[in-house]
N, C-alpha and C positions, 0 to 999 in steps of 0.2 A: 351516412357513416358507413365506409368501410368495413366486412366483415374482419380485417385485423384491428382494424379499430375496435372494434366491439371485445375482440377477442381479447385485447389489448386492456380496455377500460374494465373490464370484467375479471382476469387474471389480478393486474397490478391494483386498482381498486380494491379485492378481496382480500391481499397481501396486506394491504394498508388498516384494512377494516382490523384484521389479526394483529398485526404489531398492535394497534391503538388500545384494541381490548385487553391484553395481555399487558402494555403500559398499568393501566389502569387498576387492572386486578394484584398488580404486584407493586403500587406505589410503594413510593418510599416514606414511614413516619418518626425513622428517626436518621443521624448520621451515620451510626453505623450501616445501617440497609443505603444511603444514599451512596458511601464512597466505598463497601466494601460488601455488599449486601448482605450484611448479618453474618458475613465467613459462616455460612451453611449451606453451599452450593455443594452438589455431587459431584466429586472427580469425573463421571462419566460428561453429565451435563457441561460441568464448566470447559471439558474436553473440546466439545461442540462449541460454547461459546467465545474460546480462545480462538478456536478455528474460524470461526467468522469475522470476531475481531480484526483478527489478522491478514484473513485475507479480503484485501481491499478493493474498491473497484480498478486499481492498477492491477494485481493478482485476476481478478475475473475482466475486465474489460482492455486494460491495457498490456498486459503482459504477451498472450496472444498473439496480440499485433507485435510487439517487439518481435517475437519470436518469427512470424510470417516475414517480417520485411527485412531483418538483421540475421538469421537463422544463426549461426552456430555461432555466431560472437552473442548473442540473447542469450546463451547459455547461462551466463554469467550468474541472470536474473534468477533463476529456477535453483542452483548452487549455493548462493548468495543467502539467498532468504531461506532457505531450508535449514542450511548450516549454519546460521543464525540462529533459527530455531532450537537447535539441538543444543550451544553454546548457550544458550538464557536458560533450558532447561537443566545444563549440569551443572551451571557454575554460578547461577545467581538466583533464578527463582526460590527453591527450598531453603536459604540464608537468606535471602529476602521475607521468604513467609515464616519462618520459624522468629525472625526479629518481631513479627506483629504488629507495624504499624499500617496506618492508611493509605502514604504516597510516600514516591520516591527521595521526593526533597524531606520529608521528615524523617526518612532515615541519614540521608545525609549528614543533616542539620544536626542530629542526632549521635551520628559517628565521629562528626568533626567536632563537637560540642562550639558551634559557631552557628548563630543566627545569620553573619555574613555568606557562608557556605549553603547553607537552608535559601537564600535568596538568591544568589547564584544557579542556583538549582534548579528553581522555578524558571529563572531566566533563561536558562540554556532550554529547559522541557516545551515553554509556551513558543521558544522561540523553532522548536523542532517541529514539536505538534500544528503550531499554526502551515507549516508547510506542509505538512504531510496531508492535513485537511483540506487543502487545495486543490489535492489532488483528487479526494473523494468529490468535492460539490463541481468538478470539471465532468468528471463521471457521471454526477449523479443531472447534471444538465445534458448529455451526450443522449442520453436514453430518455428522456424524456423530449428534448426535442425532437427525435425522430417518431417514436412511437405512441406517444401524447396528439404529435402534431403541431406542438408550438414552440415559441420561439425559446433559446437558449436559454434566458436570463428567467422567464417565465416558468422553468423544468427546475431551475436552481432553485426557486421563490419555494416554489410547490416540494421540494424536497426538504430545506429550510423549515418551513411549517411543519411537516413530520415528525423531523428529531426535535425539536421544540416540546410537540407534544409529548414523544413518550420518552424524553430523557430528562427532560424539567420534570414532569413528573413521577418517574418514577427509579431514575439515579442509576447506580450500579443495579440495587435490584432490578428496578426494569427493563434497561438493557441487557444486564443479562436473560431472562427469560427471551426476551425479543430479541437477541442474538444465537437463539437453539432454534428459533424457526425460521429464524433469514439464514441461517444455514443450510438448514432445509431444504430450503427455496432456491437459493445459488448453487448447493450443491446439483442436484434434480434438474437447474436449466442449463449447468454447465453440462451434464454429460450427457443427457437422452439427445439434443443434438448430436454431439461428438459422435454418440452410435449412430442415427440416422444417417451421416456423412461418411462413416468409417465404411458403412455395410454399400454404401453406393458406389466409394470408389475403389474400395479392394473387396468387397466381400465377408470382412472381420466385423463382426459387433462389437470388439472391444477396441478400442480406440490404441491404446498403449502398444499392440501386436499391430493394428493395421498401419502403423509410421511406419514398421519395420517390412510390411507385404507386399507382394505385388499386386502389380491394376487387375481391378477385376474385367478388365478388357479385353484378358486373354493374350494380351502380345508379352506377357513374362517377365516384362521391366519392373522394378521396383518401385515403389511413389517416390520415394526418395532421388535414384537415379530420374525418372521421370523427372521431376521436379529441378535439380541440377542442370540437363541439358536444355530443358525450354527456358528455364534464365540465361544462361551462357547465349542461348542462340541469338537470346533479345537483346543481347546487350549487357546485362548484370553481372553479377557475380555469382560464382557458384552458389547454392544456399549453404551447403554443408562443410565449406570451406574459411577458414577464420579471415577478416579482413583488419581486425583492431590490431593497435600492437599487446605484445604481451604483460608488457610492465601495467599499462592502464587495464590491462582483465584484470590481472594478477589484483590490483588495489582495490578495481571497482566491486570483485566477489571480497572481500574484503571487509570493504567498506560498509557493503551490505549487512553481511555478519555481523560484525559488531555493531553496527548502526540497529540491528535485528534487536539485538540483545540489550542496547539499552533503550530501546522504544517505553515510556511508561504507561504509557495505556497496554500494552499487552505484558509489562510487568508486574501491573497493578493487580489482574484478573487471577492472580495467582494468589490473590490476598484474599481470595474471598469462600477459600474454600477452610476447613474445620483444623485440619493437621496439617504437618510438616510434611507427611507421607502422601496426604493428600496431591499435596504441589507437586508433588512427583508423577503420582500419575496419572495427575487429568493434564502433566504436560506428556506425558506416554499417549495417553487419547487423542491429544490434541493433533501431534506428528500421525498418527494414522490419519483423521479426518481430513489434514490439511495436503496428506500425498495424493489423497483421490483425485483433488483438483491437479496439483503438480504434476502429477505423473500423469495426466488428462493433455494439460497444457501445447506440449511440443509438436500432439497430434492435430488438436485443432490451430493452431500457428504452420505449420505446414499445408493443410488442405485446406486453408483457406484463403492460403499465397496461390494454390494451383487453381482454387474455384474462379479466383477472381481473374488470373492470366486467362482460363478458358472463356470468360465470362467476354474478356473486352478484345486478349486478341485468341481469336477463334481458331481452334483446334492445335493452336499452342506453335505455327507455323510464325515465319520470318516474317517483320515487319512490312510495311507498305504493300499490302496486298491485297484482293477482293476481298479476305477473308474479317478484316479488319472492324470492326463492330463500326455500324452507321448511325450518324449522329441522329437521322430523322426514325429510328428504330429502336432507341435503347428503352433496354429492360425495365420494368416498374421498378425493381429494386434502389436500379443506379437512379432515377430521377427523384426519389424519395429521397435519399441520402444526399442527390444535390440540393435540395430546398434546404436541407441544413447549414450550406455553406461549408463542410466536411469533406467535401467529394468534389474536385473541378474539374471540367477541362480545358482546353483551349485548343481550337482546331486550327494550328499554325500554318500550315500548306492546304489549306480551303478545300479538300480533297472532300469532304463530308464523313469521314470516316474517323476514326480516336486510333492514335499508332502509340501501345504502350511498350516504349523500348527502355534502355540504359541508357543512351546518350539523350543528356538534360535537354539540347537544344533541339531534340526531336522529337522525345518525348512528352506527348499530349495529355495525358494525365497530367496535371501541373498541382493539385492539392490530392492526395489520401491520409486524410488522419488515421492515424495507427491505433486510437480510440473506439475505429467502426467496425475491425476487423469482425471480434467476437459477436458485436450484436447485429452485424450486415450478412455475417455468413449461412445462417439459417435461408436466410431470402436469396440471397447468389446460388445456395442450392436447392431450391425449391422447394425446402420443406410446409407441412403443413401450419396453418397460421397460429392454429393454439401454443407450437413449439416457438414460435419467432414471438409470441406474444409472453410464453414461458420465460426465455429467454432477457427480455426487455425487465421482468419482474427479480427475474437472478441478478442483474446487474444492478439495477436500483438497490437489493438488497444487501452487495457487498458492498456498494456504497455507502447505504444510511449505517451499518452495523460499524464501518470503522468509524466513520464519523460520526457515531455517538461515543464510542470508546474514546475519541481525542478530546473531544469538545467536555467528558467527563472528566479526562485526566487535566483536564486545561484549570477548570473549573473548580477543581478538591485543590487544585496547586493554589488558587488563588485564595477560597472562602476557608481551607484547613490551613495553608501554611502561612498564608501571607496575615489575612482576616484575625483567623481563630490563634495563629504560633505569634505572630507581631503583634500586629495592631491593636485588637481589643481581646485578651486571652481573658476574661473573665465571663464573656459571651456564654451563654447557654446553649442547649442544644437546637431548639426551636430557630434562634435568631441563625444560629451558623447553615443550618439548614437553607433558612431563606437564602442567605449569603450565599451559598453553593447554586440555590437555582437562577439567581438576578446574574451570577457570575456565568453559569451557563447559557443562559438566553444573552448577553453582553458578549459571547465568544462564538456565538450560533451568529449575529449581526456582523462580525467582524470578519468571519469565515465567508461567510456568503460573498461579503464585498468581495475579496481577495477570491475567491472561486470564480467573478465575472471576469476578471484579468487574470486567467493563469499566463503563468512563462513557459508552458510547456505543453507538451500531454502529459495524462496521467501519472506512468508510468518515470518519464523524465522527472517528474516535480517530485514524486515520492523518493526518489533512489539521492534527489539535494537533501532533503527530510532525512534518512535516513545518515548520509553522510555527519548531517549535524548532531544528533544522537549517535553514532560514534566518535568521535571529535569531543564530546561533550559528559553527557553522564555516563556511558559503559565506561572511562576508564577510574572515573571516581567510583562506583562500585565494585568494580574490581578490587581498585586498591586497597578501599573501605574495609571488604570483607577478604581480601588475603593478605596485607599490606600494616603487618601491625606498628611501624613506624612514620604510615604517615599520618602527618597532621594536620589542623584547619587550614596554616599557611600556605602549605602545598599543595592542599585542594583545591582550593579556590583558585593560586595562581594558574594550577594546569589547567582547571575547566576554561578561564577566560581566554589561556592562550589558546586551547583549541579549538574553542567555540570561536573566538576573533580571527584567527586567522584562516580558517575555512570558509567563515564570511563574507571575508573580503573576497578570497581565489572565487569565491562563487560570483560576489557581486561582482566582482570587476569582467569576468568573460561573460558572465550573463547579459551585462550591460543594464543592471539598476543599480549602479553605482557611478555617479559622474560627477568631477570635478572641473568648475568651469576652467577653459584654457587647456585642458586637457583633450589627448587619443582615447578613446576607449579601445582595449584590447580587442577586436575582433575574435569570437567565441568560435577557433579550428584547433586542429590539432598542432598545424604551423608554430602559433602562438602558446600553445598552453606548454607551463614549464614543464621538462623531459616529458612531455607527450601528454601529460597526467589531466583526465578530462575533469571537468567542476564539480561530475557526480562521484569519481571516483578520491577527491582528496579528503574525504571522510578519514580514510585510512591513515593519511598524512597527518590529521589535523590531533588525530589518537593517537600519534608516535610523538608528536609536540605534545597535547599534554601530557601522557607518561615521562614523558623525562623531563619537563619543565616539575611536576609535582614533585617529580622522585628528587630533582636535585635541590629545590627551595626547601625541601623536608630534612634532607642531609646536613642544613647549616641551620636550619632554626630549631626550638625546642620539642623535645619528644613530648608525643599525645599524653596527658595524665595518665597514671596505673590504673585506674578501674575503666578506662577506655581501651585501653590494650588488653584487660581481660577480658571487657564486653567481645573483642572482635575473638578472642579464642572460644569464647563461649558460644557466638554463632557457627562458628564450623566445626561445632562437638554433635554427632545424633545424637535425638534429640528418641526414644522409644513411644514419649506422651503423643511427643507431636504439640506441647504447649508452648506458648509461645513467651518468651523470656521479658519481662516488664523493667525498665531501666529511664 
C-alpha cells in the first residue's frame, strides 16, 4: 500500500468513523427529531449545516472544474447559486418557517387547501431531488475511485452504505449534526490546498488576492494574463473572455437562482431551528460559511487550468514540440487518474509525446472530466499526500451531506405527505417514523442505480435539478405566500406546466427521450430554441408556470376567506417567532 493510500484510508476512514458516531448519538426517536430535528437547532450551528447541505459535490468537486475549463462564461455558476441563496433567504425561508410545518408540499397542500396540489408537490420535489442526487453519488464515486483505488460503481456502493447508516438512523437530526462536521472537513480541504497552490504560484497565501497577482516568477505578468495567452497560443479561447451567448447566461444565472430557492432539502433546514428570527439568521450564517468556499472557487479553477497546461504541455510553449510531455514518462498523477477512465489520451501522429491544443483533431488529450479537476490538482502540484488525501475526504463529504439532505427531503415527502397526509392519516408516530426510514433506504437504492448512469458530470446534472425546481416549486411558493388570489386551480395547473414542459426541452436534447420513427434533436446550440441550453430553460419553464397559474386563477373561483387571511397572516412579523397552527 501506497503511503497516499494509507494517508488516504486513514483521513477518509476516520471521517467516516465521526459521521457514524455522531449518527448514532443523535438518532432520531420521534418525527419530529426525524423531519425537522426537534426545531432546536442553533442559528449558528444550523448556519454551518445549511452550508454543507448546500454545497454539494458539484459546488466542491465540479464547479472548479467548470470554472478551469469554461472560465468567465462559469461565472454563471458562482452568481447563480449565491444569488439564489440570498432570494430563499429574504423571500421565502422566514414565511416558510414561521407557517411551522414539516415539508414543502405540506405547506402547499396546505395553502391550496387541495390534497391534488400536496401531490403535485411531491411530484415536482422527488422529481427534482432525484436529479440533483445524481449528481452527488457521480461525485461521491469520482473520489473514491481514485483515491480508494477501485472501481467506480464500487466507491458509489461504499458511499450508498454510509448515508444509509447515519440518515436512516438518525433523520434530520443526524444529519444535521453530521452536516456541521462535513463541513468542517470540505471547508479545511477546500482551502489549505488552495493556499499551498496560491503561495507556489504567486507568492499570496490567500487564494482570493493570488487570482488577481502576479507569478511569483518574477517576470511581472499577471496569472490571469499568464493564463489567457498560453490558451490563445494553444489554440483555445481566451479564459477571461465570454464564449456563450448572452440570452442563455442571462436564463442559466437565473435558472439557477430560483431553481436555488426552491430546492427543498435546503428549504426544509430552515424548519428546524426554534423562531422566526432564528431562520433569519442562521440563513445570515449560512451566506458567510458558504462564500469561503465561493470566493475560494474562481481561484482554484484557474490554477488548476494553468497546473495542468504546465503539467502536459511543458513550459506553456506552442504545440508539436520537444517540450511536449512523453508518453513513456508521464507523471504518477496522470497515470492514476487514467486507471479511472477520467483522464485519456490518444497519441494520433505516433510522435510519442501528448499535444494538448484547441483544434479537436489534434488534440491528444481526448477525455478530461471536469470532475478531476478539484481532486487531481493537489497531485499536478505536488503537494503533500496528507493534503491530497484531506482533499479526497472534503469531496466525499460534500457529497454525502447533500445527499443525505435530498434523500431526506425525498423521504418526509413520501412517509409525511403522501403515507401520513393520504394514505393512512390515522398512523402513529412510531409507524410513520418507520415509514420515513423503509422510504429512505427505498430512495438511497434508486439514487444509487441512477448515480451508475449519470448524463452528465456533476455539475451539468445539478444545474438540470436545479432548472426543474425552478420551473416547479419556487413559483408556487412564491405565489402561495405573496399571491393572495391564487387558488388550488392555478397551482397545480402552473406547476405541471412547468414541471412538463422543462421536461420534455430537457429530455428531448438530452436524448432520454425517444419516440420511435422519430430524430432526436442533437443536444448544440444549433438546435436548441433561440440558443437556450437544457440547463438554462428552468428559467423558461417559471415564466410558463407563473402565467399559466396567474391566468387559470383569474377565471376560476377565489381561495376561501380564511385562506386569504392565513397568507396575510404569514407576511405579518411575527416578535414570538411562534409558529401560526391552521
Amino acid at each position: 500500500m501506497t503511503t497516499l493510500q494509507m494517508w488516504t484510508y486513514a483521513v477518509v476512514g476516520g471521517t467516516f468513523a465521526l459521521y457514524i458516531f455522531i449518527a448514532i448519538k443523535a438518532r432520531a426517536s420521534t418525527t419530529g427529531e426525524f423531519y425537522v430535528a426537534g426545531k432546536g437547532v442553533h442559528p449558528v450551528l444550523n448556519g454551518m449545516a445549511t452550508g454543507a447541505d448546500w454545497m454539494s459535490a458539484a459546488s466542491f468537486i465540479s464547479m472548479a472544474g467548470l470554472i478551469a475549463f469554461s472560465g468567465y462564461d462559469a461565472s454563471v455558476y458562482l452568481m447563480g447559486w449565491t444569488g439564489g441563496y440570498c432570494l430563499l433567504a429574504m423571500l421565502l425561508a422566514p414565511y416558510l418557517r414561521k407557517y411551522g410545518k414539516f415539508t414543502v408540499p405540506e405547506f402547499i397542500g396546505d395553502r391550496f387547501y387541495s390534497q391534488t396540489a400536496r401531490v403535485v408537490a411531491v411530484i415536482c420535489l422527488i422529481t427534482a431531488s432525484l436529479t440533483y442526487v445524481i449528481g452527488q453519488m457521480k461525485g461521491i464515486g469520482v473520489a473514491f475511485s481514485r483515491f480508494l483505488e477501485i472501481p467506480f460503481q464500487y466507491g458509489l456502493f461504499l458511499g450508498m452504505g454510509i448515508v444509509f447508516i447515519y440518515a436512516v438512523l438518525g433523520g434530520m437530526k443526524g444529519v444535521t449534526y453530521t452536516q456541521i462536521a462535513q463541513y468542517c472537513v470540505l471547508i479545511f480541504a477546500y482551502t489549505v490546498p488552495a493556499i499551498f497552490i496560491s503561495l507556489t504560484l504567486t507568492g499570496t497565501p490567500i487564494p482570493q488576492l493570488g487570482l488577481g497577482s502576479a507569478m511569483a516568477d518574477g517576470s511581472g505578468v499577471f496569472l490571469l494574463d499568464k493564463l489567457d495567452k498560453t490558451l490563445v497560443d494553444l489554440g483555445f479561447s481566451a479564459y477571461t473572455t465570454q464564449k456563450g451567448s448572452t440570452l442563455d447566461m442571462f436564463l442559466l444565472t437565473m435558472s439557477l437562482m430560483i431553481g436555488t430557492a426552491g430546492l427543498p432539502h435546503v428549504i426544509t433546514r430552515f424548519f428546524t431551528v426554534p423562531k422566526v428570527r432564528d431562520a433569519r439568521s442562521s440563513a445570515g450564517w449560512a451566506l458567510v460559511f458558504i462564500a469561503i468556499l465561493y470566493t475560494t472557487a474562481p481561484a482554484v479553477g484557474a490554477m488548476a487550468r494553468l497546473n495542468l497546461i504546465d503539467t502536459i504541455q511543458a513550459d506553456s510553449i506552442a504545440p508539436d514540440t520537444s517540450q511536449n510531455l512523453r508518453i513513456d514518462a508521464l507523471p504518477t498523477w496522470f497515470t492514476n487518474w487514467e486507471k479511472t477512465g477520467l483522464l485519456k489520451y490518444e497519441d494520433k501522429n505516433g510522435d510519442g509525446r501528448i499535444q494538448y491544443v484547441g483544434d479537436p483533431a489534434k488534440n491528444e488529450m481526448v477525455k478530461v472530466d471536469r470532475d478531476i479537476m478539484v481532486l487531481a490538482n493537489p497531485e499536478i502540484a505536488n503537494l503533500p499526500n496528507w493534503v491530497i488525501a484531506l482533499v479526497a475526504a472534503g469531496g466525499i463529504a460534500a457529497a454525502l451531506s447533500t445527499a443525505a439532505g435530498l434523500l431526506l427531503a425525498i423521504s418526509s415527502a413520501i412517509s409525511h405527505d403522501i403515507v401520513k397526509g393520504i394514505i393512512a392519516k390515522d398512523i402513529d408516530d412510531k409507524t410513520e417514523l418507520m415509514a420515513g426510514r423503509i422510504a429512505m433506504a427505498g430512495a438511497i437504492v434508486v439514487a444509487g442505480y441512477l448515480g451508475l448512469h449519470p448524463p452528465g458530470f456533476a455539475a451539468q446534472v445539478v444545474a438540470l435539478a436545479f432548472g426543474l425546481a425552478a420551473s416547479s416549486i419556487f413559483p408556487a411558493l412564491m405565489m402561495g405566500i405573496f399571491v393572495k388570489r391564487m387558488n388550488n386551480s392555478g397551482a397545480v395547473c402552473g406547476m405541471l406546466a412547468g414541471l412538463g414542459t422543462t421536461l420534455v426541452y430537457i429530455f428531448w436534447f438530452k436524448g432520454w427521450f425517444f419516440v420511435p420513427g422519430t430524430a432526436m434533436a442533437p443536444d448544440n446550440a444549433a438546435n436548441w430554441f433561440m440558443g437556450i441550453s437544457p440547463g438554462s430553460f428552468g428559467a423558461v419553464g417559471a415564466l410558463i408556470n407563473f402565467a399559466v397559474a396567474l391566468a387559470v386563477s383569474s377565471v376560476t373561483k377565489a381561495p376561501p376567506e380564511h385562506i386569504q387571511h392565513l397568507v396575510e397572516d404569514i407576511r405579518v412579523p411575527m416578535g414570538s417567532g411562534s409558529a401560526v397552527d391552521h
